[in-house]
C-alpha positions as CSV (number, residue, x, y, z in Angstrom):
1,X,57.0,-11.9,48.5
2,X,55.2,-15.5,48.9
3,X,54.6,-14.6,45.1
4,X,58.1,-16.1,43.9
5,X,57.2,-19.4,44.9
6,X,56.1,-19.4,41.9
7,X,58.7,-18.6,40.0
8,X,62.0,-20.4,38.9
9,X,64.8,-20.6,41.4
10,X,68.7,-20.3,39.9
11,X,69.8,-23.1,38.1
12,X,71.5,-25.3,39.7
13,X,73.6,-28.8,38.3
14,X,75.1,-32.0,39.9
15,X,75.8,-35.6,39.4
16,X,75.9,-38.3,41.8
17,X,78.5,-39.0,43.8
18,X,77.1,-42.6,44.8
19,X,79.8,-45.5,44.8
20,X,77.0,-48.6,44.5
21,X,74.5,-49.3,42.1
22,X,73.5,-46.2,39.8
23,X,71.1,-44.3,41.9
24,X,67.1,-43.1,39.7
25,X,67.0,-39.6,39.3
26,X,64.5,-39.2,42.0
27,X,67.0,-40.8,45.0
28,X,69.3,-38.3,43.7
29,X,67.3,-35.1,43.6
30,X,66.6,-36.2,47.6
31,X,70.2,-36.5,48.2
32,X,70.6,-32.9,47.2
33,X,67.9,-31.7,49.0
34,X,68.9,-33.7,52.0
35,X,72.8,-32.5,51.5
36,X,71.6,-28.5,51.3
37,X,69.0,-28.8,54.1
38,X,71.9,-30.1,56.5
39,X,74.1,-27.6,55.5
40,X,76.5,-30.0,53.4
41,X,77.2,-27.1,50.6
42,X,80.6,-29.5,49.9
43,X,78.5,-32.8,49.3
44,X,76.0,-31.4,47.3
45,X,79.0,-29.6,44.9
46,X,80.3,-33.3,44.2
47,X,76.4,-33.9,42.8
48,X,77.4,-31.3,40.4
49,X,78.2,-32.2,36.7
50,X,81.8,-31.3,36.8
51,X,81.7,-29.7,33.5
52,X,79.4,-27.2,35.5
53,X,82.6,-25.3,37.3
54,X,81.1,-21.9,38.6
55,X,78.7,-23.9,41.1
56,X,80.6,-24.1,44.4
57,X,80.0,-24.4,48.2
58,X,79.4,-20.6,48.3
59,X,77.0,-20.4,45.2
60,X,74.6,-23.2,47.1
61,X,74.9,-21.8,50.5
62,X,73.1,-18.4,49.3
63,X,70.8,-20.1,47.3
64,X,69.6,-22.0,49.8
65,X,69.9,-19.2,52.4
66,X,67.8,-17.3,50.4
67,X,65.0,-19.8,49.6
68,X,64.8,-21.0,53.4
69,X,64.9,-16.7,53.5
70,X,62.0,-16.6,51.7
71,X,60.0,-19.9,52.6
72,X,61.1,-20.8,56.5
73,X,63.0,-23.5,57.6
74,X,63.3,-26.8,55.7
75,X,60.8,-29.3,57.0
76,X,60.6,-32.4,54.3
77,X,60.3,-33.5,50.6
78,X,58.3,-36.1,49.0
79,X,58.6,-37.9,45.5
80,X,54.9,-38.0,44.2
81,X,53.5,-41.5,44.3
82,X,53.5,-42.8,40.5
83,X,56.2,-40.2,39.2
84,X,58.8,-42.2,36.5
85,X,61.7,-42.3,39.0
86,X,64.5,-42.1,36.1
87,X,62.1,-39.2,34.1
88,X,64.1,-36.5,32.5
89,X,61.9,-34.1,34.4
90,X,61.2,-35.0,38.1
91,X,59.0,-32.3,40.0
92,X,59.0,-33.1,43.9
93,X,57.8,-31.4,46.5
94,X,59.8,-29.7,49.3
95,X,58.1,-28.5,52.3
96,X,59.6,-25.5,54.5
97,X,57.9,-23.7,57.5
98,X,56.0,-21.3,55.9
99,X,54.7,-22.9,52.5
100,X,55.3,-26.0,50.3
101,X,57.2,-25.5,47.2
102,X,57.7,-27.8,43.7
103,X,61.4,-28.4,42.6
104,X,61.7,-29.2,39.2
105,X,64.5,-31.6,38.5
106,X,66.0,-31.8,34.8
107,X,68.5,-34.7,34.4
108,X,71.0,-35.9,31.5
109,X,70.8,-39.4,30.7
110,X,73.9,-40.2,33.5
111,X,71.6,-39.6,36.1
112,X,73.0,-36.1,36.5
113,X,70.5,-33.5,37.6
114,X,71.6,-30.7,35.0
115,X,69.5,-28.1,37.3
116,X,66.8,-27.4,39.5
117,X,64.2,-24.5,39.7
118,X,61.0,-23.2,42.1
119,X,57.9,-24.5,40.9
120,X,54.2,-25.2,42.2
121,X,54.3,-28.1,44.6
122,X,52.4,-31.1,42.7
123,X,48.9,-30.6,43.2
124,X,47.9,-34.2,42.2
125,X,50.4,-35.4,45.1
126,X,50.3,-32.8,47.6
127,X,49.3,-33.4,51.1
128,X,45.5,-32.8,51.4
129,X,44.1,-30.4,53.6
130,X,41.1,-32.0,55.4
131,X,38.5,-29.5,54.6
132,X,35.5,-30.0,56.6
133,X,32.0,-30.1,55.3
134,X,29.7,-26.8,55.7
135,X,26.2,-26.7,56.5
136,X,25.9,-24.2,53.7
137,X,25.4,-25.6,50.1
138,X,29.3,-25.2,48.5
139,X,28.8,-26.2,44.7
140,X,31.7,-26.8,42.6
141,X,32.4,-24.0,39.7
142,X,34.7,-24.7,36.5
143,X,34.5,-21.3,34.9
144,X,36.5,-21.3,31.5
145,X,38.9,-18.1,31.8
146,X,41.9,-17.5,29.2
147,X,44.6,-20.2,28.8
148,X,42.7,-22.9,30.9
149,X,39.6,-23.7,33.8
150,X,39.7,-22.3,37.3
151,X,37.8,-24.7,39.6
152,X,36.5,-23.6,42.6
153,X,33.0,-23.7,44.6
154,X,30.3,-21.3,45.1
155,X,29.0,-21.4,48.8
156,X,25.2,-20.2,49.1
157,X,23.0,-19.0,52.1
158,X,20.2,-20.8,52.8
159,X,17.9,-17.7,52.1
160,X,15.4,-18.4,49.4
161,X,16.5,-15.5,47.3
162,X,17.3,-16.2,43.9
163,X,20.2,-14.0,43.3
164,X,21.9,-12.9,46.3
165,X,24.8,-11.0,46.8
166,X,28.1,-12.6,45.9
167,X,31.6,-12.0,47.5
168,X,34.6,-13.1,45.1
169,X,37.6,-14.4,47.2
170,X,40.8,-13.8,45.5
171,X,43.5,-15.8,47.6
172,X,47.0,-14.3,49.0
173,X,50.2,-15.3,47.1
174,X,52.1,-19.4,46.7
175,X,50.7,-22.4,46.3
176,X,47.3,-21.4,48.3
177,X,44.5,-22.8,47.3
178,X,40.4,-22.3,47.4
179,X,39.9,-22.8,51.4
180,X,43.5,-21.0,52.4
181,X,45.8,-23.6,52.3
182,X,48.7,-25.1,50.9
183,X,50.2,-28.3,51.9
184,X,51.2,-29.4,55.4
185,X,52.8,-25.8,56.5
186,X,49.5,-24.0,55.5
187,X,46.2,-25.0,56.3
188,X,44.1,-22.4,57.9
189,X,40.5,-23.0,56.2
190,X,40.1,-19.1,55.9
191,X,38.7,-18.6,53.3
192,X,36.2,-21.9,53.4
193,X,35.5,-19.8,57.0
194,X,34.7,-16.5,55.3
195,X,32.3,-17.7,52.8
196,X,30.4,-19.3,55.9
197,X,30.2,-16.2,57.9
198,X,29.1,-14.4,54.7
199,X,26.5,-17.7,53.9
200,X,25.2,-17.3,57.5
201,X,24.4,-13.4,56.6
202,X,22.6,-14.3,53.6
203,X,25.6,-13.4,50.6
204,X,27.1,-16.0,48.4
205,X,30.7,-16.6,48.0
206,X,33.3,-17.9,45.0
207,X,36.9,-19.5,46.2
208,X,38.3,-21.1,43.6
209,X,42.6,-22.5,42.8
210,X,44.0,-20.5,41.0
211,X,46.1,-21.0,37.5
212,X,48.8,-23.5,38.3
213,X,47.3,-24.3,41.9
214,X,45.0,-27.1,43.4
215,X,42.9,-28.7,40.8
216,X,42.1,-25.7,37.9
217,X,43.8,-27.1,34.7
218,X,45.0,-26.7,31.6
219,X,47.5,-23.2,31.9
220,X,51.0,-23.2,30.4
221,X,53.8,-23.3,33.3
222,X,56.4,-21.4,31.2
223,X,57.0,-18.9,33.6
224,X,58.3,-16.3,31.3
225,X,54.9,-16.2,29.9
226,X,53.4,-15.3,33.3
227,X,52.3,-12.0,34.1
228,X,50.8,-10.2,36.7
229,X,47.4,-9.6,34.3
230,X,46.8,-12.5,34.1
231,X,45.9,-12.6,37.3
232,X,43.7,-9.7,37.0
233,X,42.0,-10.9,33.8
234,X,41.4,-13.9,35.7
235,X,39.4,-12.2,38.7
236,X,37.7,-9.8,36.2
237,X,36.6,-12.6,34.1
238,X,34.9,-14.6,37.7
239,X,33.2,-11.3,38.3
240,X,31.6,-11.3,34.8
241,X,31.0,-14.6,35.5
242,X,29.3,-13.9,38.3
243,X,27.1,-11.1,36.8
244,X,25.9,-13.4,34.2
245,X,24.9,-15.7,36.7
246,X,22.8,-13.2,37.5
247,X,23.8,-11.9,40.5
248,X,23.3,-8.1,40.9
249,X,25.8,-7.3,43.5
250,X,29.4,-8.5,42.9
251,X,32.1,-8.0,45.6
252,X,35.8,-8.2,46.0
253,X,37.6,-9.5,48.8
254,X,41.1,-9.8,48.4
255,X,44.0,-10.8,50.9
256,X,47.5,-10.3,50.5
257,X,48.6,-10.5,46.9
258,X,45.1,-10.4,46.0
259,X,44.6,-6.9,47.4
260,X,46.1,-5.5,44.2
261,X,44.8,-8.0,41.9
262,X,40.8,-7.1,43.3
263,X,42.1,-3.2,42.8
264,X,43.0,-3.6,39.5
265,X,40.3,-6.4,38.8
266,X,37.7,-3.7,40.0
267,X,39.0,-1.3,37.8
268,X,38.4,-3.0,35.0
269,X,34.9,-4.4,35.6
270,X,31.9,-3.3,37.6
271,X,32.2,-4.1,41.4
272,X,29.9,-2.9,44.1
273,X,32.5,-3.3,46.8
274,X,36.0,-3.8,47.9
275,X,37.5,-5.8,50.7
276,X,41.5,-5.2,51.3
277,X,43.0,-7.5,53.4
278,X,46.6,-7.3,54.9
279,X,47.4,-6.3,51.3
280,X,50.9,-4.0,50.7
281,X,50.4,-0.7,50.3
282,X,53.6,0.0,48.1
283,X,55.4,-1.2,44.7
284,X,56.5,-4.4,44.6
285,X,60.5,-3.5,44.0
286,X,60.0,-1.3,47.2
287,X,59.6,-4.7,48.9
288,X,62.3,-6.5,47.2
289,X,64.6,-3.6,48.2
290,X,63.2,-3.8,51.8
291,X,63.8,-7.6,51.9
292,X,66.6,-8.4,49.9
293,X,68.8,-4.8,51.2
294,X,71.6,-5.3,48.3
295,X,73.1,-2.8,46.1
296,X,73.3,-4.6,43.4
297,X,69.7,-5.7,43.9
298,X,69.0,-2.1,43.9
299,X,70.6,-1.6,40.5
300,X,68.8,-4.6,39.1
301,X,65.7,-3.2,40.5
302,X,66.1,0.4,38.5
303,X,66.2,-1.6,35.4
304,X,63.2,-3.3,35.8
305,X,61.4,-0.4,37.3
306,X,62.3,1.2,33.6
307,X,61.1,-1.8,31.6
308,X,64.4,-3.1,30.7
309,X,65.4,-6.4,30.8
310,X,69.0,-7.5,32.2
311,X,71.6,-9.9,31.7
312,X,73.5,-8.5,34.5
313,X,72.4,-10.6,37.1
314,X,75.2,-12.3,39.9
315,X,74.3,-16.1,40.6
316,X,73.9,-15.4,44.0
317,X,70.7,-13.2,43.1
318,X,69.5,-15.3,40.0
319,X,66.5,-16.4,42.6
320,X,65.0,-13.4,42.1
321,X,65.9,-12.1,38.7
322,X,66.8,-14.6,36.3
323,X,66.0,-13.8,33.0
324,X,62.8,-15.8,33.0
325,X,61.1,-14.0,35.9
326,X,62.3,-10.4,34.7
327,X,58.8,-10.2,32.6
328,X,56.8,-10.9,35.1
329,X,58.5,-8.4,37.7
330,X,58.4,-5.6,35.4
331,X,54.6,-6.3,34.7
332,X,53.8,-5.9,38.7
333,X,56.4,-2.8,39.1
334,X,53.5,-1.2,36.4
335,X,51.2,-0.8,39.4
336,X,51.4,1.6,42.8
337,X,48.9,0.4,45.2
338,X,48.3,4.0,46.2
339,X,47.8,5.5,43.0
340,X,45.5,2.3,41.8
341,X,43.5,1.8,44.8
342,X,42.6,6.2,44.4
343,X,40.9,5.5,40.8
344,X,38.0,3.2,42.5
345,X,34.6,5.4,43.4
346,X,33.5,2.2,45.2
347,X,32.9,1.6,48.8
348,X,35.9,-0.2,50.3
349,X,37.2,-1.4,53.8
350,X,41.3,-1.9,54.2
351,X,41.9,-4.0,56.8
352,X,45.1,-4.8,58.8
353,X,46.5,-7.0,61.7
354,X,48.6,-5.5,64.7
355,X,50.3,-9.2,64.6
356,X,50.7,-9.8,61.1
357,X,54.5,-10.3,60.4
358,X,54.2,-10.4,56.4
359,X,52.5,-7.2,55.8
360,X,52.6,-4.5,58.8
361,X,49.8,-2.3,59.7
362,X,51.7,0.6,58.2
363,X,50.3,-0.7,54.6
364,X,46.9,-0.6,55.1
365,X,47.8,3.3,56.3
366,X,49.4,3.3,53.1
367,X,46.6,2.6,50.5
368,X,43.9,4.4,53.0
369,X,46.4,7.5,52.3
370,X,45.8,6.3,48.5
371,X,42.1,6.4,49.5
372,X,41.0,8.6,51.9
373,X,36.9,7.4,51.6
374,X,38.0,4.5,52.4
375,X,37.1,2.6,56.0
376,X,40.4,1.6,57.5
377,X,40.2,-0.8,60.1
378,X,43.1,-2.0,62.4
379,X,42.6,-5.8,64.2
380,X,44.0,-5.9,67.2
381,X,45.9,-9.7,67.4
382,X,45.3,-10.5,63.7
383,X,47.8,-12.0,61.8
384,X,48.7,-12.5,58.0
385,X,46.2,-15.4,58.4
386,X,43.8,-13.6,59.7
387,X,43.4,-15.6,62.8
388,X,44.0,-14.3,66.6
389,X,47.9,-14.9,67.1
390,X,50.4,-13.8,69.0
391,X,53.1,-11.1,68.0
392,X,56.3,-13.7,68.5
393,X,57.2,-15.7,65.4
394,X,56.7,-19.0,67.3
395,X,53.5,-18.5,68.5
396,X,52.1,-16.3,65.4
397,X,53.7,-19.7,63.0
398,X,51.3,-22.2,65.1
399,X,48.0,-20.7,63.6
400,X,49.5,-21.3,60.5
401,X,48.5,-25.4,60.7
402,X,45.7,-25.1,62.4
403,X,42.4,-25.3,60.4
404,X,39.8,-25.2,63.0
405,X,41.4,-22.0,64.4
406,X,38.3,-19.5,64.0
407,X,38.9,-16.5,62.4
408,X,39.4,-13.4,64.3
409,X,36.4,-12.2,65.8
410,X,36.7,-8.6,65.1
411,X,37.4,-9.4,61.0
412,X,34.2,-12.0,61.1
413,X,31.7,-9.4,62.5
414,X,33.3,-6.5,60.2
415,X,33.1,-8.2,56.7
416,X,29.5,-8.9,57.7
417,X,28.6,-5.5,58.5
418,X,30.4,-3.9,55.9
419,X,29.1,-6.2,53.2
420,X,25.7,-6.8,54.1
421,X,25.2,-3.1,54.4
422,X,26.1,-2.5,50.9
């Protein structure tokens, strides 16, 4: 559920408490980020504009328990170099163990922060991944798709042929960007890793940021305008991109979140092939029930899986279904992996990692149920990163920051096979 990093967290308001000179908006959103990460629930209440009375110690304490829930444990934040440090708006970035997230900061003109929400972390300002260079040709794409431009980069073998097979790469869920990384608490080169072993076996491959992420422009951040087709649209819009380059034979590979968006996407358009990996094999509010294991969760959740909006959301779970989001959620509830992944008459490989702690091997059972054609292949020691890792949190966490990490073996010399076969 990496997926709601990018949506808006419950609003939250304060005003500062500081006794000396009048503090800029930005030194105050660090002292609440500062006051939650330690734990000081009854600091960070006296931040609050006191005409704000239903935010308390409690309130704060699950909000925070559920974002470091969701995220890992708080690591840092950083102001973006250049940002107006008394702006209305002030988006910084917040770093936790398992990905980096934006938090938009709305103040009043008494330096009050009148609330705070999840949002991507600042491309411009984030941390850069060193990426390093291939021997491969990597040429950068901007490929106009609705609302805005994706930029990514189309790696090529260095066979002579003209057209060559292509392999679209559509990446897993947060702030990840065209090579598999997001900031400081992901950087994994995956992807950039994939499109070489694919390169080296003569088949081209497109990575590319997606909406909101890295450097593709231009798309509207309202989140309640976001939904889970647009996603789709965008992948099916690459592919066609793709065939008008002229390539003949168009592939999906699609990890994580993007397992259902290269189903649907290859639903929509012609694809030759499909590559699942570590993608869930069930609704979406199956997992929220899983994770979140609340009754009135549950009840919210039987809304939404009916299409109906609610207003009868407690604060404590306005992270996950505030009224802004709700779209969105009900637009991705639409779709069983199962049932979607049964329609394609393509060939397809669903793969899964004995060591991945996101999304267990008993998903890929799932959509191989959904498609019995299908080749289902288990990795022994893989993990959500596809890298070799251990099954302990610790150790399975440390492949997470480390770029030159190879993939596993065993997923390398399969996507070659399966792909160059087809």
């Amino acid at each position: 559920m990496k997926q709601l990093s990018y949506f808006l967290a419950v609003a939250l308001f304060f005003f500062s408490c500081k006794t000396q000179a009048q503090p800029t908006n930005a030194e105050v959103a660090g002292q609440f980020v500062k006051a939650l990460s330690q734990e000081r629930y009854d600091e960070a209440v006296k931040l609050f504009d006191p005409s704000m009375p239903t935010v308390t110690t409690e309130v704060l304490a699950s909000g925070w328990k559920q974002i470091t829930g969701m995220f890992g444990d708080y690591k840092s934040y950083y102001i973006p170099e250049g940002v107006d440090q008394n702006a209305v708006s002030i988006t910084m970035g917040v770093s936790f163990a398992n990905s980096t997230q934006g938090f938009a900061c709305n103040f009043n003109e008494q330096h009050q922060l009148l609330g705070f929400v999840l949002a991507p972390a600042p491309a411009e300002h984030r941390e850069k991944t060193e990426v390093p260079s291939s021997r491969f040709r990597d040429e950068p794409q901007t490929i106009p798709v609705a609302g805005g431009m994706l930029k990514g980069n189309l790696m090529l073998p260095d066979q002579t042929s003209e057209h060559p097979a292509v392999a679209l790469i559509l990446a897993g869920s947060g702030a990840t960007d065209r090579n598999g990384n997001g900031g400081p608490t992901l950087n994994t080169n995956a992807y950039k890793m994939i499109s070489e072993s694919l390169a080296a076996s003569g088949i081209a491959c497109l990575r590319f940021d997606k909406r909101l992420i890295g450097e593709s422009t231009g798309f509207d951040q309202d989140e309640s305008k976001l939904s889970f087709d647009s996603y789709v649209q965008d992948a099916v819009q690459l592919v066609r991109y793709l065939r008008q380059k002229g390539y003949e034979k168009v592939f999906i590979i699609g990890h994580s979140e993007g397992s259902l968006i290269g189903i649907l996407a290859a639903e929509r358009t012609r694809v030759d092939a499909f590559v699942s990996l570590c993608g869930a094999g069930e609704n979406i509010a199956n997992v929220l029930r899983r994770q979140i294991a609340n009754p009135e969760a549950n009840a919210i959740l039987d809304e939404l899986r009916q299409g109906n909006l609610t207003n009868n959301v407690p604060s404590s779970l306005q992270i996950v279904f505030r009224p802004s989001v709700q779209p969105y959620l009900i637009s991705w509830m639409k779709y069983e992996p199962q049932q979607e992944i049964a329609k394609l008459k393509i060939p397809m490989l669903i793969v899964g990692g004995t060591t991945d702690l996101q999304v267990p091997v008993a998903d890929a059972e799932r959509l191989k149920k959904g498609a019995p054609q299908a080749e289902l292949l288990v990795v022994e020691g893989m993990n959500h990163v596809l890298k070799l890792a251990p099954p302990d949190a610790a150790g399975n966490g440390v492949s997470y920051t480390q770029p030159n990490l190879p993939l596993h073996p065993d997923l390398q010399a399969a996507l070659v096979r399966f792909l160059a076969a087809k």
